[in-house]
N, CA and C atoms of all chains as a GROMACS GRO file, in nm:
protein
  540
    1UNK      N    1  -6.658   4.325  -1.514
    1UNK     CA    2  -6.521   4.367  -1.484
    1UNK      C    3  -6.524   4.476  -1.376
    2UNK      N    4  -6.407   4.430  -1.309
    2UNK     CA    5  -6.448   4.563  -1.176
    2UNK      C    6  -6.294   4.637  -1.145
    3UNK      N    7  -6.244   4.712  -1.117
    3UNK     CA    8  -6.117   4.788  -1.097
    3UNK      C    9  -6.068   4.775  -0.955
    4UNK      N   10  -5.960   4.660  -0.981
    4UNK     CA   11  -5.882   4.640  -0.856
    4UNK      C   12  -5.748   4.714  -0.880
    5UNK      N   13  -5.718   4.774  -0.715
    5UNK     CA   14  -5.549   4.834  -0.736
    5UNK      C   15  -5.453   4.723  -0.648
    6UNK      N   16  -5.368   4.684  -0.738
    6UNK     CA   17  -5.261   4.555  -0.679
    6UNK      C   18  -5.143   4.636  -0.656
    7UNK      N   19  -5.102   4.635  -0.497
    7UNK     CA   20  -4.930   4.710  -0.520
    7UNK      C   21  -4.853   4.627  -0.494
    8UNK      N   22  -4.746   4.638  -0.565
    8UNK     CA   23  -4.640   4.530  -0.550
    8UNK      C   24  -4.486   4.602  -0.478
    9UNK      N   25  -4.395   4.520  -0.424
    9UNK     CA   26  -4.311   4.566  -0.370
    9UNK      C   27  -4.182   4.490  -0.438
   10UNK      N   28  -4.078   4.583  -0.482
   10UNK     CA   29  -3.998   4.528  -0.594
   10UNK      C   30  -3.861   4.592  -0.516
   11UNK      N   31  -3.785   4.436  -0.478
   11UNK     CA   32  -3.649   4.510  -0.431
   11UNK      C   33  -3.519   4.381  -0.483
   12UNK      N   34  -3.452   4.491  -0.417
   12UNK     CA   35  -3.295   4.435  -0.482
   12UNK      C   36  -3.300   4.288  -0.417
   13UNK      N   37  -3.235   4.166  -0.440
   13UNK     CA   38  -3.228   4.029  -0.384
   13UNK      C   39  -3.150   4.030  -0.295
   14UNK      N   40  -3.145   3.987  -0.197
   14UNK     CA   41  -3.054   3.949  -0.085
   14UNK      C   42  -2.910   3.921  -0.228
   15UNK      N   43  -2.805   3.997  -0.132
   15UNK     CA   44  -2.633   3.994  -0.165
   15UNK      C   45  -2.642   4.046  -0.291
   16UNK      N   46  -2.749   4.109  -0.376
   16UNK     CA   47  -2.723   4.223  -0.489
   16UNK      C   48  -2.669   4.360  -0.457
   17UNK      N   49  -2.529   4.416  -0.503
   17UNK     CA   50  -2.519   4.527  -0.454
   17UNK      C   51  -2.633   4.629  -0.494
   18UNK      N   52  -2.632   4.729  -0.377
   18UNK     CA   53  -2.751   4.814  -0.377
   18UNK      C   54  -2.678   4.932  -0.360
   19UNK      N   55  -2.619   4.991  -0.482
   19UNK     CA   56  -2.541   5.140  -0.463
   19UNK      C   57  -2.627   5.260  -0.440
   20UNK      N   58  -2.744   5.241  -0.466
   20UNK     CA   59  -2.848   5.328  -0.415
   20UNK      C   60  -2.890   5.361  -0.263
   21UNK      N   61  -2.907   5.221  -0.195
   21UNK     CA   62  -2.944   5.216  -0.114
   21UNK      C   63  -2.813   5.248   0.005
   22UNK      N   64  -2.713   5.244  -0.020
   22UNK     CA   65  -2.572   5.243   0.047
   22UNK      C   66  -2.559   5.427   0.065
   23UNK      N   67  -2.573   5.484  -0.042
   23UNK     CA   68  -2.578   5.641  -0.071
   23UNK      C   69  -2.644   5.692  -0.022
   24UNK      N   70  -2.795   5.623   0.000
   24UNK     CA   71  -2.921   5.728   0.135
   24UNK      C   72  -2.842   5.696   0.222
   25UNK      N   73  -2.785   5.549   0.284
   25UNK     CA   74  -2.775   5.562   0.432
   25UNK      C   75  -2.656   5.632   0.463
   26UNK      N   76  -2.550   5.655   0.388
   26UNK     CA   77  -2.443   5.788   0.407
   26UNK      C   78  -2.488   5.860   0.407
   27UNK      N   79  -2.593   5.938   0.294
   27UNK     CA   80  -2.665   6.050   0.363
   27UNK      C   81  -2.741   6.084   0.476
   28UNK      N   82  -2.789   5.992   0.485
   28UNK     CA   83  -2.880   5.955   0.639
   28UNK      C   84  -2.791   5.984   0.788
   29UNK      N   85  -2.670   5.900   0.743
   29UNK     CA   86  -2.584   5.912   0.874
   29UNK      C   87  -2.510   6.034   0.876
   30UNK      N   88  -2.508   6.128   0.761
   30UNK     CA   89  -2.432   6.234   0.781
   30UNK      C   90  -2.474   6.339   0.833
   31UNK      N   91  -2.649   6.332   0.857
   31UNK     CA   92  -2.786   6.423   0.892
   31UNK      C   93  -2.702   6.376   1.043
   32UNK      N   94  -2.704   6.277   1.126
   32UNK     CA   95  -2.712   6.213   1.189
   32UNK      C   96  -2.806   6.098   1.267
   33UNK      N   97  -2.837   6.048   1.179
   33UNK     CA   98  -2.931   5.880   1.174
   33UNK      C   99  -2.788   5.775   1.189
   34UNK      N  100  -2.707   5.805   1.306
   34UNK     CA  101  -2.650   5.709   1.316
   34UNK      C  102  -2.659   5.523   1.437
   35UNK      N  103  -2.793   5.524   1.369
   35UNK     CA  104  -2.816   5.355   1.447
   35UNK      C  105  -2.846   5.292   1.283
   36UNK      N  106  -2.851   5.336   1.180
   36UNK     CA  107  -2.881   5.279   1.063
   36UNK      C  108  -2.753   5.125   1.049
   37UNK      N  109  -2.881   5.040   0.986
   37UNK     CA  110  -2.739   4.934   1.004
   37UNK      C  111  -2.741   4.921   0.834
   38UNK      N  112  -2.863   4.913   0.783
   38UNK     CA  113  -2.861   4.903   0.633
   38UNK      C  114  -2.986   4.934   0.600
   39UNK      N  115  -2.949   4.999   0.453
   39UNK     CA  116  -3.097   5.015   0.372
   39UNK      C  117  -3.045   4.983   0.222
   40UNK      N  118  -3.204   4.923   0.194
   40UNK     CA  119  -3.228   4.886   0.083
   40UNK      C  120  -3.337   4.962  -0.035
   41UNK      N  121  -3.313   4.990  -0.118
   41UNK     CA  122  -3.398   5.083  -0.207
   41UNK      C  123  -3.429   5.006  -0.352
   42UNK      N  124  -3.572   4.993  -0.353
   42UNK     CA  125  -3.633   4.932  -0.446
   42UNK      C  126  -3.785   5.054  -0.520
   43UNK      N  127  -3.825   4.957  -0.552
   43UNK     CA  128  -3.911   5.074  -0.637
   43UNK      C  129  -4.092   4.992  -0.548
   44UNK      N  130  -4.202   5.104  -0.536
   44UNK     CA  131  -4.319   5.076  -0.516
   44UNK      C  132  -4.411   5.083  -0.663
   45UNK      N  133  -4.460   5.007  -0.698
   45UNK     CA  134  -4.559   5.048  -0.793
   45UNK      C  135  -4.752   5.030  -0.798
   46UNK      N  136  -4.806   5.077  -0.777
   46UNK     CA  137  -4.926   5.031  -0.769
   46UNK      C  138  -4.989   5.021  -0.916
   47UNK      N  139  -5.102   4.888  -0.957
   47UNK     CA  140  -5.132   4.891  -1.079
   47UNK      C  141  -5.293   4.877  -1.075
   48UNK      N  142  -5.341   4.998  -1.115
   48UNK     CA  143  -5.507   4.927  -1.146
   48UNK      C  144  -5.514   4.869  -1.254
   49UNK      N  145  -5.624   4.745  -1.211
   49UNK     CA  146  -5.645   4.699  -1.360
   49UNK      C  147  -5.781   4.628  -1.365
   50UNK      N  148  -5.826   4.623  -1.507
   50UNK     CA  149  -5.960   4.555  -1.498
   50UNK      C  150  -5.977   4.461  -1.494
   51UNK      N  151  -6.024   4.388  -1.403
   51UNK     CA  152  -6.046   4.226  -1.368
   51UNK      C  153  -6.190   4.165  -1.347
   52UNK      N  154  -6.207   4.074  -1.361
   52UNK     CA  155  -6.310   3.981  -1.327
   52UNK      C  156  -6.297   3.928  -1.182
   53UNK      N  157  -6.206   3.932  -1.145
   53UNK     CA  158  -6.202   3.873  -0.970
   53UNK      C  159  -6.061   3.919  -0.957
   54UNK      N  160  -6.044   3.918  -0.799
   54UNK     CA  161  -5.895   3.975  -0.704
   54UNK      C  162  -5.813   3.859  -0.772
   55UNK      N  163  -5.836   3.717  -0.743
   55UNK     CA  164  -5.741   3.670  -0.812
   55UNK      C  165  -5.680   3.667  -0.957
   56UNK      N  166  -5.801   3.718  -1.070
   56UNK     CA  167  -5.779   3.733  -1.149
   56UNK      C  168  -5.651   3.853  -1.172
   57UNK      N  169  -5.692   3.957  -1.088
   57UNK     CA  170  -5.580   4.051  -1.100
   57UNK      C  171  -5.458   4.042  -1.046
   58UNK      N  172  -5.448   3.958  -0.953
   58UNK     CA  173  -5.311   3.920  -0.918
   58UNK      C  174  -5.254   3.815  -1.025
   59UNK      N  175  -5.341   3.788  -1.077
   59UNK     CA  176  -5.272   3.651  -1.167
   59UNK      C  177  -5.249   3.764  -1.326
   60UNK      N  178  -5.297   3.859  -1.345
   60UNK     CA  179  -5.250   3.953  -1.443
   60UNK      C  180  -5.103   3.998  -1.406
   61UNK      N  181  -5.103   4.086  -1.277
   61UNK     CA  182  -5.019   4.173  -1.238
   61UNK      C  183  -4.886   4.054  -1.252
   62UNK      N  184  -4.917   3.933  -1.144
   62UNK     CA  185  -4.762   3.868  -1.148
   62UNK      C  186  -4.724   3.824  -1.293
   63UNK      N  187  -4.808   3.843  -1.418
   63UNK     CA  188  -4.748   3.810  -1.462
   63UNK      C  189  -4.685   3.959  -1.580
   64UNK      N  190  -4.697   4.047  -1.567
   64UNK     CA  191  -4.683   4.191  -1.568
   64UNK      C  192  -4.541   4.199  -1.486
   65UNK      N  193  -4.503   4.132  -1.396
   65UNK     CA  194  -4.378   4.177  -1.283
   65UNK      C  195  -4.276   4.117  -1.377
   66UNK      N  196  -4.354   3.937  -1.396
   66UNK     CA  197  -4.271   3.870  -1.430
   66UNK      C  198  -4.208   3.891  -1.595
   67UNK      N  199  -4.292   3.972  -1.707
   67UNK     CA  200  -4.242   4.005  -1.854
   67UNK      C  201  -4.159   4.163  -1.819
   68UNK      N  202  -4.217   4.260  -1.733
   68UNK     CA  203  -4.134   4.405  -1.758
   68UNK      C  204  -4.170   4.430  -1.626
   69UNK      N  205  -4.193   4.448  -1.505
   69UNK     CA  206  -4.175   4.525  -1.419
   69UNK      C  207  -4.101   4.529  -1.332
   70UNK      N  208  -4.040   4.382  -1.307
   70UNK     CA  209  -3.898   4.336  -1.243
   70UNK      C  210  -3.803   4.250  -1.300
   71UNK      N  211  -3.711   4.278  -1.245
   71UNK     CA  212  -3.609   4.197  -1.321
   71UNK      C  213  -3.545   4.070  -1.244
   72UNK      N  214  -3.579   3.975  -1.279
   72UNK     CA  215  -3.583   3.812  -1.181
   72UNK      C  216  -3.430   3.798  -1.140
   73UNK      N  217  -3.363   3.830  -1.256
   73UNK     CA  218  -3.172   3.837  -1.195
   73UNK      C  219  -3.172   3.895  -1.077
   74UNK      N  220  -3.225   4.053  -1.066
   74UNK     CA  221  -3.144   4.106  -0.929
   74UNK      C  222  -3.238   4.146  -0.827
   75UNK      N  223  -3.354   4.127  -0.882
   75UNK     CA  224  -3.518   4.197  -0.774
   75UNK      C  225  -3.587   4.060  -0.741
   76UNK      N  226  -3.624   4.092  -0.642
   76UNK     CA  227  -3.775   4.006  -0.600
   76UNK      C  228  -3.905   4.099  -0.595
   77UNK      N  229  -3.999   4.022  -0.662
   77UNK     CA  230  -4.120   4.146  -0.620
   77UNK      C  231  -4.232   4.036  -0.510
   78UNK      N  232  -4.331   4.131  -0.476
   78UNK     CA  233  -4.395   4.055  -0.342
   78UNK      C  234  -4.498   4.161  -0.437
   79UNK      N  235  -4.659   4.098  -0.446
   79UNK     CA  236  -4.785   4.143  -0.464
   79UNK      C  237  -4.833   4.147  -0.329
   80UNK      N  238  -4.897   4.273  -0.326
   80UNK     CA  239  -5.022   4.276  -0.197
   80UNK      C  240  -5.137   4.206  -0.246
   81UNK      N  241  -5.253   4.234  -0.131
   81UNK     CA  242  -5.380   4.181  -0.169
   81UNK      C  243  -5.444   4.310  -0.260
   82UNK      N  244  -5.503   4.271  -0.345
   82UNK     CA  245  -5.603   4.327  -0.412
   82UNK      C  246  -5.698   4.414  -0.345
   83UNK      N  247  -5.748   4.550  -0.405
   83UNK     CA  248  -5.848   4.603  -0.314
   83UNK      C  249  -5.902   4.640  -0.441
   84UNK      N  250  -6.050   4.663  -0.445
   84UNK     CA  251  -6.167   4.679  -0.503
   84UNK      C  252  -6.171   4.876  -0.530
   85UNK      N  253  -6.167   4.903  -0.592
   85UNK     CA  254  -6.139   5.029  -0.602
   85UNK      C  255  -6.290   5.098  -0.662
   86UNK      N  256  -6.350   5.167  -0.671
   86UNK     CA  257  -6.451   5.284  -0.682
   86UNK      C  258  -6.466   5.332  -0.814
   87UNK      N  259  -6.586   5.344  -0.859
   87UNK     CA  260  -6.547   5.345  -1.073
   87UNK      C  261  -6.508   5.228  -1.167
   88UNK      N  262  -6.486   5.130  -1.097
   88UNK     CA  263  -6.500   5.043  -1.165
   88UNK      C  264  -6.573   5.020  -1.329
   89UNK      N  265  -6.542   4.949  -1.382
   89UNK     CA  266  -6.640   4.930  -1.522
   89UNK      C  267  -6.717   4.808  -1.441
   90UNK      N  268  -6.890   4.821  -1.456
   90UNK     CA  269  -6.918   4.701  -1.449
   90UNK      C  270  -7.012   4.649  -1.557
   91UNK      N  271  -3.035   4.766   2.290
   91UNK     CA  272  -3.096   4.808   2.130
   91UNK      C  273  -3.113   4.645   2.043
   92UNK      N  274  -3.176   4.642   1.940
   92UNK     CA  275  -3.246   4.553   1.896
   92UNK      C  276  -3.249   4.588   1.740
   93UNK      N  277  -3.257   4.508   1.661
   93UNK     CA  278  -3.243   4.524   1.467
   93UNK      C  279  -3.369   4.518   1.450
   94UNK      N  280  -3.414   4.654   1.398
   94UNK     CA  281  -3.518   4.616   1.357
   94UNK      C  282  -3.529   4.688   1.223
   95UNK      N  283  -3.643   4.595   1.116
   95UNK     CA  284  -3.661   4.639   0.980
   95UNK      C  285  -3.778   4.714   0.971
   96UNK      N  286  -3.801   4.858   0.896
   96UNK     CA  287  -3.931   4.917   0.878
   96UNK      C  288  -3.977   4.978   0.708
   97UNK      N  289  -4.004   4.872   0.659
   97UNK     CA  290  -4.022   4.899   0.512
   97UNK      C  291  -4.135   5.033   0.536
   98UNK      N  292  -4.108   5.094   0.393
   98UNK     CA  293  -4.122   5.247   0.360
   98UNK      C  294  -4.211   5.264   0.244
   99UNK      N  295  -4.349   5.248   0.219
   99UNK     CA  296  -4.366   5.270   0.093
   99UNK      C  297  -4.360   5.416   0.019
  100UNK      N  298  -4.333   5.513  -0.038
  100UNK     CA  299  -4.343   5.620  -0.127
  100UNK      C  300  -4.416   5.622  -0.293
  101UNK      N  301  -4.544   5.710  -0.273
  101UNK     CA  302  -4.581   5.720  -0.321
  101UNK      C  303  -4.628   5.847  -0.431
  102UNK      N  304  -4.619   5.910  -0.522
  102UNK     CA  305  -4.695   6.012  -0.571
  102UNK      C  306  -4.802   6.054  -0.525
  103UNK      N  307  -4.824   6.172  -0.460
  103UNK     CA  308  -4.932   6.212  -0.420
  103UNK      C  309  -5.073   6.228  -0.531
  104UNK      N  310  -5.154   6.178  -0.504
  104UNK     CA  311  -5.274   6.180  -0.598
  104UNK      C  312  -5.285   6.290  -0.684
  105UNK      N  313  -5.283   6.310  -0.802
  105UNK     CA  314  -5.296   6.435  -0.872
  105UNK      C  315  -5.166   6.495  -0.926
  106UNK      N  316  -5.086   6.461  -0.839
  106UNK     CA  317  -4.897   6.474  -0.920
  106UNK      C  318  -4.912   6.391  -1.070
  107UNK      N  319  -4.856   6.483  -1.146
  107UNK     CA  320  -4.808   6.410  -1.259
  107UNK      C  321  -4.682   6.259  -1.275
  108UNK      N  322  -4.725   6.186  -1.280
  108UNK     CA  323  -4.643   6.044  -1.289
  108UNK      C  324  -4.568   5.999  -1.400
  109UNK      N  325  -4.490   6.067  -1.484
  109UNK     CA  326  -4.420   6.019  -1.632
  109UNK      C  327  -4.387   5.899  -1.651
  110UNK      N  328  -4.301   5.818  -1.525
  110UNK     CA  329  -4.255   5.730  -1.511
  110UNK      C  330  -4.404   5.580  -1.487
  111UNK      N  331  -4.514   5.655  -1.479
  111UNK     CA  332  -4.616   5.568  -1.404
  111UNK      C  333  -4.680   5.574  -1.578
  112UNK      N  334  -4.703   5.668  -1.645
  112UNK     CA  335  -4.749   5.701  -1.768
  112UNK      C  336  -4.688   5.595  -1.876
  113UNK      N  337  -4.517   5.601  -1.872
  113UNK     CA  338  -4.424   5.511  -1.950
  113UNK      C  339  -4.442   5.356  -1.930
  114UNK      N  340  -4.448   5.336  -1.809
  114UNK     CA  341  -4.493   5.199  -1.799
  114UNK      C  342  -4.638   5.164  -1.818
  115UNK      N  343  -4.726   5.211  -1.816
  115UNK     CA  344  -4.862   5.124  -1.864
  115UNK      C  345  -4.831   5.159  -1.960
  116UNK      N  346  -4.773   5.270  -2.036
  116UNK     CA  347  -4.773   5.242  -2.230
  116UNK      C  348  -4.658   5.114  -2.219
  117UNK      N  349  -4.629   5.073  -2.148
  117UNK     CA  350  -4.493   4.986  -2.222
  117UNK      C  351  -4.565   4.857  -2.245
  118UNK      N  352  -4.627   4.857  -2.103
  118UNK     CA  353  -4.740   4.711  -2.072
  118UNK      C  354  -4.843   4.692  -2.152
  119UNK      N  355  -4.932   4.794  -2.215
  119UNK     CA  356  -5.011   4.792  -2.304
  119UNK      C  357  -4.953   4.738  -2.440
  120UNK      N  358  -4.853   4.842  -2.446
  120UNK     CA  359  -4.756   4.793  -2.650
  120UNK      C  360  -4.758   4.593  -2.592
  121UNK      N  361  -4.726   4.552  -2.478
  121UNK     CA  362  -4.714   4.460  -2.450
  121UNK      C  363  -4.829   4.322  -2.506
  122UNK      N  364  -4.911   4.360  -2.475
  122UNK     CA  365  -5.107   4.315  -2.508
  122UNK      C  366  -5.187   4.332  -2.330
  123UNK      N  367  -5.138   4.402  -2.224
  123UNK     CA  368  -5.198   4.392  -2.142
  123UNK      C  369  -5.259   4.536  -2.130
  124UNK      N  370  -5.381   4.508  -2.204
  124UNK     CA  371  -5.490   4.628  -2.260
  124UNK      C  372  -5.616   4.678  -2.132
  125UNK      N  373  -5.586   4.563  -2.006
  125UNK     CA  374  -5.683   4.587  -1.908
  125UNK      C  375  -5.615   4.694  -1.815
  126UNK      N  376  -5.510   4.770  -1.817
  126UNK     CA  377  -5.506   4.852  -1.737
  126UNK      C  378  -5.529   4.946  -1.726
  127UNK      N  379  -5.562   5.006  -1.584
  127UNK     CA  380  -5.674   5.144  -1.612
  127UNK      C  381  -5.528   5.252  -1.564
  128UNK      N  382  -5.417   5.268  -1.484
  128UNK     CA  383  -5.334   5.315  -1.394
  128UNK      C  384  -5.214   5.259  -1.361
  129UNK      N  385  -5.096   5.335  -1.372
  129UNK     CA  386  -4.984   5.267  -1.306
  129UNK      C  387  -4.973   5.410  -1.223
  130UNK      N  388  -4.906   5.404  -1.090
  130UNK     CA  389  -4.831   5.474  -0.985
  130UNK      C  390  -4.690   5.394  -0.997
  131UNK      N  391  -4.581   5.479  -1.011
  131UNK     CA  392  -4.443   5.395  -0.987
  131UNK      C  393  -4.384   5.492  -0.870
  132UNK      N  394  -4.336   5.426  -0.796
  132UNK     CA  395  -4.334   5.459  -0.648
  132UNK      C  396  -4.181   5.431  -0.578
  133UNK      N  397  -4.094   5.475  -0.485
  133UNK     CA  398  -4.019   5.379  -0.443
  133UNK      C  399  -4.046   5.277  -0.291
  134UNK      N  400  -4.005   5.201  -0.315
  134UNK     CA  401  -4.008   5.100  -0.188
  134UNK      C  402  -3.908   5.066  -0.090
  135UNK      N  403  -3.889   5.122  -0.008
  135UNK     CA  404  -3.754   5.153   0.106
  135UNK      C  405  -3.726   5.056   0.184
  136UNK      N  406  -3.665   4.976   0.249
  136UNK     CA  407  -3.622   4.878   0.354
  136UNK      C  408  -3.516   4.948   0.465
  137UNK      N  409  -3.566   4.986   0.570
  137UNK     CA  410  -3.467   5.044   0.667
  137UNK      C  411  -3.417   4.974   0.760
  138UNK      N  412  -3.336   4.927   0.798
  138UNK     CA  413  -3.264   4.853   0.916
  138UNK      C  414  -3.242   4.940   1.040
  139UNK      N  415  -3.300   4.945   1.096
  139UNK     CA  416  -3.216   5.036   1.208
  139UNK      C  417  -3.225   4.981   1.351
  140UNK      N  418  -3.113   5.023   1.477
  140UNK     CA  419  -3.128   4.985   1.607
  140UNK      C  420  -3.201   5.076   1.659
  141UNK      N  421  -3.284   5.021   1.754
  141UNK     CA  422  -3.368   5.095   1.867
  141UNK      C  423  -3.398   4.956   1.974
  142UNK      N  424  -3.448   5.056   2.080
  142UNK     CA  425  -3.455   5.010   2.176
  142UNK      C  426  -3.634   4.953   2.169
  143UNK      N  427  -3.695   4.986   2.103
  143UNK     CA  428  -3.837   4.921   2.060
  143UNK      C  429  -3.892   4.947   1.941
  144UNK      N  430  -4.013   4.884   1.878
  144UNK     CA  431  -4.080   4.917   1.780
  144UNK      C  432  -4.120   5.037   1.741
  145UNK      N  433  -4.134   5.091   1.844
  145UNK     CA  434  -4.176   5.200   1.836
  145UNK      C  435  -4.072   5.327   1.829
  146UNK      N  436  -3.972   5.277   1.884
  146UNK     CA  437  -3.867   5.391   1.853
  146UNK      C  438  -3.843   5.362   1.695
  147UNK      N  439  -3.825   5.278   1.691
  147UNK     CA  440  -3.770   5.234   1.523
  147UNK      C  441  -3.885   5.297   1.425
  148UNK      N  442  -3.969   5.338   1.438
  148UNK     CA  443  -4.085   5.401   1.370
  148UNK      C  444  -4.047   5.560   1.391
  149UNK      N  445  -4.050   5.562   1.488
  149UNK     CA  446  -4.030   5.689   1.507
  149UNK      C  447  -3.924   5.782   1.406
  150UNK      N  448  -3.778   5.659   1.488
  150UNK     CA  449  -3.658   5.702   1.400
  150UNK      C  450  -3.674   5.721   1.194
  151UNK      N  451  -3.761   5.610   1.194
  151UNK     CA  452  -3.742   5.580   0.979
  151UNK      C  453  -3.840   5.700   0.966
  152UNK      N  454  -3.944   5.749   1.071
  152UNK     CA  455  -4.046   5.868   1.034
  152UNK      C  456  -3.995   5.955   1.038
  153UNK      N  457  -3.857   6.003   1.108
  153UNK     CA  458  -3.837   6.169   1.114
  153UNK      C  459  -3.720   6.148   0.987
  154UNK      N  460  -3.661   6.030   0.936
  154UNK     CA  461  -3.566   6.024   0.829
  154UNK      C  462  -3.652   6.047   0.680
  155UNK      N  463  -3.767   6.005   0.678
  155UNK     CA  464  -3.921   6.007   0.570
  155UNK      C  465  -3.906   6.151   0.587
  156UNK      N  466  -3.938   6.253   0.672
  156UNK     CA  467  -3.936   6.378   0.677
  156UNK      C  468  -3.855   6.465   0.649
  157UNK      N  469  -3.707   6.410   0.669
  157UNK     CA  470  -3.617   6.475   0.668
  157UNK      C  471  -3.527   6.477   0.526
  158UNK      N  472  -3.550   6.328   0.469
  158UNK     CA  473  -3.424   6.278   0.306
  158UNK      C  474  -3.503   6.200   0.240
  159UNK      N  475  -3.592   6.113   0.309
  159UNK     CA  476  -3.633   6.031   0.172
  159UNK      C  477  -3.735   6.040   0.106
  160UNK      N  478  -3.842   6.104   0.133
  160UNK     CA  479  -3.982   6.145   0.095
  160UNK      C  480  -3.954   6.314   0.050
  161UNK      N  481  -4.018   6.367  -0.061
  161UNK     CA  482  -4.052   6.446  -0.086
  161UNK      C  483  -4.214   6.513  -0.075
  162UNK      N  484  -4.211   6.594   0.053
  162UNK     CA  485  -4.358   6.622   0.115
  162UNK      C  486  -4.431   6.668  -0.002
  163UNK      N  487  -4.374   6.772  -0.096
  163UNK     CA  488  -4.475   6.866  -0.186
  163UNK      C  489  -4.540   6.732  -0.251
  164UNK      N  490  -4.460   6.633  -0.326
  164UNK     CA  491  -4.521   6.561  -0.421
  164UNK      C  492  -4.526   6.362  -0.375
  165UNK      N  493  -4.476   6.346  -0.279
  165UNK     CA  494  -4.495   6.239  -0.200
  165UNK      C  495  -4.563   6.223  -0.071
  166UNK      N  496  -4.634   6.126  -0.080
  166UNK     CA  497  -4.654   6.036   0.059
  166UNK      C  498  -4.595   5.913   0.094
  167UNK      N  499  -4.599   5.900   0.223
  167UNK     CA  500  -4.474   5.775   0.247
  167UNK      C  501  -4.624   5.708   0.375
  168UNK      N  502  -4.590   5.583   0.352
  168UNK     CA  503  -4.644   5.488   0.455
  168UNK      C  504  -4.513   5.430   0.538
  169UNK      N  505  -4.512   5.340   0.638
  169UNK     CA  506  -4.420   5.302   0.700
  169UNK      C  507  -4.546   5.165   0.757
  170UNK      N  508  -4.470   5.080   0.698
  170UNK     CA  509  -4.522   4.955   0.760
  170UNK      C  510  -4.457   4.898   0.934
  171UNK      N  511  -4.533   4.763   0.935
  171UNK     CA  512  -4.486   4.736   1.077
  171UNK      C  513  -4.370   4.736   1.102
  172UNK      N  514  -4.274   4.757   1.211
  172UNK     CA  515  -4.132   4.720   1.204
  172UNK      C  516  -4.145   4.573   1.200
  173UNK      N  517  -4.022   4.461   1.197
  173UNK     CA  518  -3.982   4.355   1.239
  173UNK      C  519  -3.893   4.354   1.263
  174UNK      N  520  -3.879   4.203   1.413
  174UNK     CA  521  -3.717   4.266   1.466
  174UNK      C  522  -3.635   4.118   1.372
  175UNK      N  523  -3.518   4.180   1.372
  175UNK     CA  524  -3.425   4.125   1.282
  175UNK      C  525  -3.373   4.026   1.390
  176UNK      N  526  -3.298   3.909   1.296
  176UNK     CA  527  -3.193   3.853   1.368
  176UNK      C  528  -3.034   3.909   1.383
  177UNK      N  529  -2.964   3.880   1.458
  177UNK     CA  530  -2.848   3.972   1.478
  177UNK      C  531  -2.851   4.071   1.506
  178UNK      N  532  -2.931   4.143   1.598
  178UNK     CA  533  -2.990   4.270   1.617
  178UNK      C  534  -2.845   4.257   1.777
  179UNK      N  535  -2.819   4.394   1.837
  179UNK     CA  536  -2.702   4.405   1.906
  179UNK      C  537  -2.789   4.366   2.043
  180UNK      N  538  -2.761   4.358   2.096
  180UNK     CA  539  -2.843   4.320   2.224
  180UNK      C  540  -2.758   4.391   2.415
   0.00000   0.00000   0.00000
């Protein structure tokens, strides 16, 4: 078993309102960031975990997104590639 | 000017306390997924903005990272590639 870190990128779905993301960019434009056309605000999470192979850990993690870490109604999540991380258990 | 998108990752700086990163691997574990060594919960930004190049558009989501959406003491922020959008003003 070796310690891979998988980050995933978890955001609102295309045409979900995003009252979060609507509120930075008023704040944004009130600094004056006014070329903003839209922002969207989702969450980053990175997960180490112990795996037997990169795919193995992506095939953990998506399915980790898919029971509690996103919610399929209003998010999409996107996995990165796997990286091999240092300390591992082997 | 031109639409372009520059996703934002934010992260906990290494050594910050993570409650929210703590709550979720206990949630995932009560779950049966007993291989994890770490969660980081992070946010994940999507910026739209006009500029006149890639590089302005980096520029612009970097001094907004500095200025509202990143917290320096206890965050780091990445900024991925821009991409140019469709419907961008021309």
């Amino acid at each position: 078993m070796q310690l891979y870190r998988v980050p995933v990128q978890i955001i609102p779905r295309p045409g979900i309102l995003d009252p979060q993301g609507a509120a930075v960019a008023g704040a944004l434009r009130s600094l004056g960031f006014d070329t903003i056309a839209d922002i969207r605000v989702g969450r980053f999470i990175t997960v180490d975990v112990n795996a037997a192979s990169a795919a193995d850990a992506t095939s953990a993690v998506r399915s980790m997104c898919e029971k509690l870490l996103a919610n399929p109604v209003i998010e999409d999540f996107v996995l990165e590639e796997p990286t091999l991380q240092q300390g591992g258990q082997s």
